[in-house]
Steps between C-alpha positions, in 0.01 A plus 500: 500500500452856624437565914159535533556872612628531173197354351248668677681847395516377114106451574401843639710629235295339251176597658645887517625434159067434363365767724280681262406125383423381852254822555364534193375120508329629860389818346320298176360252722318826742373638224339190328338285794345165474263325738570159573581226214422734242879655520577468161725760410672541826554153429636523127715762661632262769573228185648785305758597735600134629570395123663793421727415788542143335293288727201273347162626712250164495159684471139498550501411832198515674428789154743742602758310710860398308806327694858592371832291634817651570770186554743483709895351411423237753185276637347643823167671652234660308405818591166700352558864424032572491425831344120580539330711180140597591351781592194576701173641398422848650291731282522770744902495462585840307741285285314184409434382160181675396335199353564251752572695867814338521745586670893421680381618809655191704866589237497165362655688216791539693515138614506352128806770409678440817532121413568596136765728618678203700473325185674764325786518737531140591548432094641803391812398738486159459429391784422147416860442481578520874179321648403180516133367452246773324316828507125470369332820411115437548288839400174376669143614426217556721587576861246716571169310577237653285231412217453193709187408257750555219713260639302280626425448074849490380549225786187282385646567154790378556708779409629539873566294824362715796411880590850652545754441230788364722274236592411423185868481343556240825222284402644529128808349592710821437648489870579125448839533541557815704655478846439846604374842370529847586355820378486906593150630585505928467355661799511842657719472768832367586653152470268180690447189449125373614322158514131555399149344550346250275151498432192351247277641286126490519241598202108524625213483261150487629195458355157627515185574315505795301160687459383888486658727765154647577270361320530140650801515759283244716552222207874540522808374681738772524846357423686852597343456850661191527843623412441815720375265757815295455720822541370605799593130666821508398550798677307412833728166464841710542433510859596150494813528368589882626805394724676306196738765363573304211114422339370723265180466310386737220344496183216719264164462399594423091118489371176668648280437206419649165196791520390646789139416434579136482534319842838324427501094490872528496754687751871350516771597760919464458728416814811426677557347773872500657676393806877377536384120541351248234286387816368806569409606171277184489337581792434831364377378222222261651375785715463695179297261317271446805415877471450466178233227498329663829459818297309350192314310673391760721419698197340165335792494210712199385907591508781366306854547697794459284811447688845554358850443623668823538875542594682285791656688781788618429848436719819648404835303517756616770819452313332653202394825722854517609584481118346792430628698740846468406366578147344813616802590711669464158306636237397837728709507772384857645139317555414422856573118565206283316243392809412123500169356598483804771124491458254300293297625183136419494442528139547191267763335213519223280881450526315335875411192245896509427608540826343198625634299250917627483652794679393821413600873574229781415617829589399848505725766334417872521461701154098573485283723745165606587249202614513151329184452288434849537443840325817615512765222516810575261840441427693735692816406448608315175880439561394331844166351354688335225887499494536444876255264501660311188853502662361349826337193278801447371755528758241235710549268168899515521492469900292181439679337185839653483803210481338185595191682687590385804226747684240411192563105560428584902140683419424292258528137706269672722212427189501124658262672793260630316207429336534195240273596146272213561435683873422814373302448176283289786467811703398741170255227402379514883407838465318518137104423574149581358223484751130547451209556768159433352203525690262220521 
């Protein structure tokens, strides 16, 4: 069996070795973005390169998901390789798709090619020879919270488990089996690792009485009042959380009404509520629907409140964190050291559902620049954004699993803490409610 020095060189070698392959899977995957579960090519791309590399991708999971094994000589731990594929919408973006506004402005392009990359080099060298237990390469859909309604279809349809498409693969079984799971997020900056809030989702509709905007205004029941009523007590109820540093609360008016003649009998509102704790997010959540049913009836308006489990909090493994920075020490050793849960992030993840289930790492990786979900966020630097990132997957893979995976068998017994499925599918259904106020 070779030293696993030896093995992790034969690796990066291999990685170096599909360069232009590596980037040019990133580079494809910029330049035709997806939105959430409708990743199809990205997808058949993803499939495409894992059975090329002789591995048998299980598909259609969750639409656009696939899982693909890479065993080990031996029995041990199972560690999840997650690759996310979709893209965010931004019409404004002066490189989104024309027709649709979307757009890789969060570089979940790079995240599906860096995993595909450590799949490249982990097989390419054979790495399954010198580790024990497996490798399973998950490209995930749907990280990005959007198209809510959308979802909210495919979900009643069957066709997916919940809102963000980690969550849904865990509620398909696809995580079954996995004792811990790791994956590269691109950012601007320099090496981190950051735990991040949770939060739900919340979609508004109220109804009025729709009737002419001058004609008769006095026979109608302005449902856009309502929502702009609702709006404005939202943000007079900040103030009551304004010394939490962790709550945020922000959404958009998504309808208004049809003709501006018409006094609209329908107005609908989209949004998120996070926080760091389950608890608080509840609590967030009631005060949210009690402004909600002040403000129609106020206005004289019945409201439906749909309420949708979001993403759990999300807490990053210590050993893992260390993991990775030896990797990055490794795989660019002129980078300054990698900086571990130095501060926390306020925005939101689904790989929180997995990390309260099995230990997880989700780290950032520089590579892009300009502002996340903005105007002008790029790839900056392709050999860091994707080859770097690829090696650093799979050195963490080889750390864990190498020989008899003596540091994967020590994460993963640390699974026993978390939550069991039963616990958490109790917390998601928790979450999911319809509520309507009718007046008497």
């Amino acid at each position: 069996m070779r030293s696993k020095q030896q093995l992790i060189q034969d690796v990066l070698a291999a990685i170096d070795a599909s360069r232009e392959k590596i980037i040019g899977i990133g580079t494809t995957v910029w330049k035709n973005p997806e939105p959430g579960y409708k990743e199809f090519k990205t997808s058949d791309l993803a499939a495409k390169t894992l059975t090329e590399l002789g591995l048998s991708p299980k598909r259609k999971l969750s639409i656009t998901g696939m899982r693909a094994d890479l065993i080990g000589a031996k029995p041990g731990p199972s560690l999840a390789i997650c690759g996310e594929m979709d893209s965010l919408i931004l019409p404004s973006h002066p490189e989104c798709d024309p027709a649709t506004g979307a757009v890789h402005a969060c570089g979940h392009n790079s995240h599906i090619a860096t995993m595909l990359g450590a799949a490249i080099g982990l097989v390419q060298a054979n790495a399954q020879n010198d580790i024990s237990g497996k490798v399973a390469f998950i490209p995930c859909p749907a990280e990005e919270c959007i198209e809510t309604e959308w979802r909210s279809k495919l979900i009643k349809e069957g066709k997916i488990k919940a809102l963000g498409g980690k969550a849904s693969l865990i509620l398909e079984g696809v995580f079954d089996d996995i004792d811990m799971s790791i994956m590269n997020h691109l950012g601007c900056a320099g090496y981190s690792v950051l735990d991040n809030n949770g939060f739900c989702m919340k979609n508004v509709t109220f109804h009025g009485k729709s009737a002419h905007a001058a004609g008769s205004p006095q026979h109608s029941i302005n449902a856009l009042s309502a929502a702009n009523l609702a709006l404005h007590a939202l943000a007079l109820l900040r103030e009551t959380y304004s010394g939490d540093q962790y709550i945020r609360s922000h959404g958009i008016l998504t309808h208004g009404g049809e003709s501006v003649n018409i006094i609209p009998d329908i107005a609908t509102i989209e949004y998120q509520l996070r926080a760091e704790k389950l608890d608080k997010i509840r609590a967030l959540s009631d005060k949210f629907d009690q402004c909600m049913r002040g403000c129609a009836m106020a206005i004289g308006c019945t409201v439906d409140i749909t309420t949708m489990a979001g993403y759990m909090p999300l807490y990053n493994d210590d050993e893992l964190c260390d993991c990775f920075s030896k990797a990055v020490a490794i795989a660019n050793p002129k980078a300054e050291p990698a900086r571990c849960k130095s501060h926390f992030d306020m925005g939101c993840t689904d790989m929180g559902d997995l990390s309260v289930i099995m230990p997880v790492l989700h780290s950032y990786c520089p590579g892009g620049a300009g502002t996340g979900h903005g105007v002008d966020y790029r790839i900056d630097d392709p050999e860091k954004a994707y080859i770097v990132n690829s090696k650093i997957l799979a050195i963490m893979a080889i750390d864990l699993l190498y020989g008899d995976a003596e540091r994967g068998r020590k994460v993963a017994a640390r699974k026993k803490n978390c939550l069991p499925m039963e616990k958490y599918r109790e917390i998601i259904d928790s979450f999911n409610n319809f509520s309507t106020t009718r007046l008497a």
